[in-house]
C-alpha positions as CSV (number, residue, x, y, z in Angstrom):
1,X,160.3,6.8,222.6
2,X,161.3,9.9,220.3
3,X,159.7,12.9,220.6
4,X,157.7,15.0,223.6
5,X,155.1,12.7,224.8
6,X,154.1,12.6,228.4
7,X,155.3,8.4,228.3
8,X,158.7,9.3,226.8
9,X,160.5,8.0,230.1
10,X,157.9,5.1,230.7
11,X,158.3,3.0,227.9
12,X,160.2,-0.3,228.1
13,X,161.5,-1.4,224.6
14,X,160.9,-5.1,225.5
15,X,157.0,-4.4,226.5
16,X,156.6,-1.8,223.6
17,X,153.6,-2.7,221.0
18,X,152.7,-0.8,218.0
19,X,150.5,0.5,215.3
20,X,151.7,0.2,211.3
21,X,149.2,2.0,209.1
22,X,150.4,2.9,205.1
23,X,149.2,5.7,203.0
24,X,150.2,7.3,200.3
25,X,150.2,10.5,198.4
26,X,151.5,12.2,195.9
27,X,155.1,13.2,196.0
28,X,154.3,16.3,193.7
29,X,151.9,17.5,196.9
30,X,154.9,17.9,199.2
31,X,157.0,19.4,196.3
32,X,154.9,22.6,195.1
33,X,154.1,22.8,199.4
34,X,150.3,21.5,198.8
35,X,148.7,19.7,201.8
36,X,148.5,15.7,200.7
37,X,145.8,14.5,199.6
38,X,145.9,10.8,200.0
39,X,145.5,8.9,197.4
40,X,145.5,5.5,199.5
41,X,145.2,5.0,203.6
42,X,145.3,1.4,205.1
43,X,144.2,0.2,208.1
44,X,146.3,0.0,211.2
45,X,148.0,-3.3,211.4
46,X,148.9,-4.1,215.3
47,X,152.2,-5.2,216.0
48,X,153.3,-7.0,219.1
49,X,157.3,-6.5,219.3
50,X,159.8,-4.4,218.5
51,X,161.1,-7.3,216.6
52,X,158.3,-7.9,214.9
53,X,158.4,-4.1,214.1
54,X,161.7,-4.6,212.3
55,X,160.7,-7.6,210.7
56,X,157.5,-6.0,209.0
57,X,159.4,-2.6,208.1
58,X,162.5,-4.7,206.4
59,X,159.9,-5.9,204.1
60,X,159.3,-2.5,203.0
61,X,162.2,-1.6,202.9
62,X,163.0,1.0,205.4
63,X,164.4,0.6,208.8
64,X,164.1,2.7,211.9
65,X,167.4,4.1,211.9
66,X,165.7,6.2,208.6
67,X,162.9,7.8,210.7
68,X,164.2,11.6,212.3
69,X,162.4,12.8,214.8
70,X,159.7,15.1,214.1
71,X,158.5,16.6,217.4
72,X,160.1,19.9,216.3
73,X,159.2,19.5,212.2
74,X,156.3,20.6,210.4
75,X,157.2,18.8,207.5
76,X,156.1,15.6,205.8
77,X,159.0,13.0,207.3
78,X,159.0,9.7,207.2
């Protein structure tokens, strides 16, 4: 688990489930340092595996090796 939760040590990649939502906003936003307004938010999708969380992310295209950890960032990451 990345980042400072109180679970970081507890999680066990094999029992780990997860939440996928999507949303989107305007790239321009983060550009001239706007908050986003979202044009778009979906509704969670619930995913069982980490497995199945590669699966669903390779179909859009992004993997988790992409995603930083943003504990320590203010920014928008991905």
């Amino acid at each position: 688990m990345i980042g400072h939760s109180p679970y970081a040590n507890e999680c066990n990649k094999d029992e780990a489930k997860f939440k996928l939502r999507i949303s989107s906003f305007l790239a321009s936003d983060i550009d001239n340092e706007y908050d986003p307004s979202y044009d778009y938010v979906g509704k969670y999708e619930i995913i069982a595996s980490l497995n199945e969380l590669k699966t669903r992310l390779s179909t859009l295209h992004v993997n988790l090796e992409q995603f930083i950890n943003s504990s320590e960032d203010d920014e928008y990451t991905l």
